[in-house]
N, C-alpha and C positions, 0 to 999 in steps of 0.2 A: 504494500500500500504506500500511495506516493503523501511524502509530506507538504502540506500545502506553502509555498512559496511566499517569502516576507518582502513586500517589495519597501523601496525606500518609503513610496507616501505612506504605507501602513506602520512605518519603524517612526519616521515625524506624526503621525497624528499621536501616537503610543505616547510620545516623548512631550507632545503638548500637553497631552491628557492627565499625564501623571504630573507637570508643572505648574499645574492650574490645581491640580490638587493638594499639591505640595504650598502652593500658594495662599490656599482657602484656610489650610490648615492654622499656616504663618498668624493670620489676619484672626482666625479665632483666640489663637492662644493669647495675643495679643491686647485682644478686646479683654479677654479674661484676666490678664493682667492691670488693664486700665480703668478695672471695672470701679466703680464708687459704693462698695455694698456697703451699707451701716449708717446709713443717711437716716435724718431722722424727719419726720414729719414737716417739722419746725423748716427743715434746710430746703426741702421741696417746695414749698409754697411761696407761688406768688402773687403778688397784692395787684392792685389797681388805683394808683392813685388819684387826685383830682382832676386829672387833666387828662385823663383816659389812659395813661403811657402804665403798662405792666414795671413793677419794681420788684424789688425784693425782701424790701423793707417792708414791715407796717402801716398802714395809715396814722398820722396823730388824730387821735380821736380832738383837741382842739379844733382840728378845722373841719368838724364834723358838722352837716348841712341838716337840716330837717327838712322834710318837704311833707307842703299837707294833701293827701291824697284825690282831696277834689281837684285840684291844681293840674294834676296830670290827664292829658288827654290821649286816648288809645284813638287809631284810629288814623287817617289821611287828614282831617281835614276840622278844623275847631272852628264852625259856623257860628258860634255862641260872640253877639258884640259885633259880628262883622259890618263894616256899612252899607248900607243899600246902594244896590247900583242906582246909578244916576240916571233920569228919564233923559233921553235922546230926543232931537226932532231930523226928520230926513225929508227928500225927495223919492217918490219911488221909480225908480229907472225905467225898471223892466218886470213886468209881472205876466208869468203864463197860468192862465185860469184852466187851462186842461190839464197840465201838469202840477202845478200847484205851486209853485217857485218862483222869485224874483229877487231883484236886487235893489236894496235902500240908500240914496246918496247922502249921507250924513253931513247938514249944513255947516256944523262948525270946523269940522276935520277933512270933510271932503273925501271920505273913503267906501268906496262899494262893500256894504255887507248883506250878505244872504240874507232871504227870508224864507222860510218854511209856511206852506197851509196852514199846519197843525197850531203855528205859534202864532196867526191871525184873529182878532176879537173881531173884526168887522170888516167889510166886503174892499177892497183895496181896489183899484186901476193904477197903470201908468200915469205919473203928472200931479198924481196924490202927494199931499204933506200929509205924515204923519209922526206919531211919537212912538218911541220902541225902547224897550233894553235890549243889552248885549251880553251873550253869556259866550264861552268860549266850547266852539264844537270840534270835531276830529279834523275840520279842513281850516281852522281857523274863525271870525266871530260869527255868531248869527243873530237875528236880531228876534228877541221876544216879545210877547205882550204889546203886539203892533195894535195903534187905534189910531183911527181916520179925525184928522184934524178938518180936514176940509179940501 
């Protein structure tokens, strides 16, 4: 029976193989040596100081803050106090009564803002002044609570 044949790649991959092992090896003993065992609670912990920055120190409880829980708002958005939007007056530009859409030329600023059906109190045309708010949509403002001045 023939013995199977060692050629050079198969004697280099052997010789990486066992190098890489020999290496893995190196790098545990290593760690094992480097290791920090016998820490104690106290050494691992770390704080948060006032300023968000992780320390390793304690806090001083002197510059310990109270805060009173109604104070805190969960949530996106603290509508509590906010001020009313300001009624607008415009031009209406362009209005399509089949589709239900137009656009309001706002007198003081002079900027085209949408208007929607849905946000209409009373029946618009083209050439209309009206009064509107403005609340901010996905494409930019649109104008709400539209009523026919005249």
């Amino acid at each position: 029976m023939a013995r199977p044949q060692e050629t050079f790649n198969k004697k280099e991959m052997e010789k990486k193989r066992l190098q890489k092992k020999k290496e893995k090896e190196q790098r545990k003993e290593e760690r094992k040596a480097n290791a920090k065992d016998g820490l104690t609670l106290e050494d691992m912990m770390a704080y948060v100081d006032e300023n968000g920055n992780i320390v390793s120190t304690p806090p001083d409880p002197n510059k310990k803050k109270s805060i009173n829980v109604e104070d805190v708002v969960i949530g996106s958005r603290n509508n509590e106090g906010a001020t009313p939007v300001n009624q607008r007056t415009g031009t209406v530009t362009f209005f399509n009564t089949s589709k239900g859409f137009g656009f309001i030329r706002d007198t003081e600023t002079k900027e085209s803002i949408f208007v929607g059906s849905k946000s209409i109190t009373t029946r618009i045309q083209e050439n209309d002044v009206v009064t509107f708010e403005t609340e901010m949509g996905p494409k930019g403002l649109n104008a709400i609570n539209v009523k026919l001045v005249r």
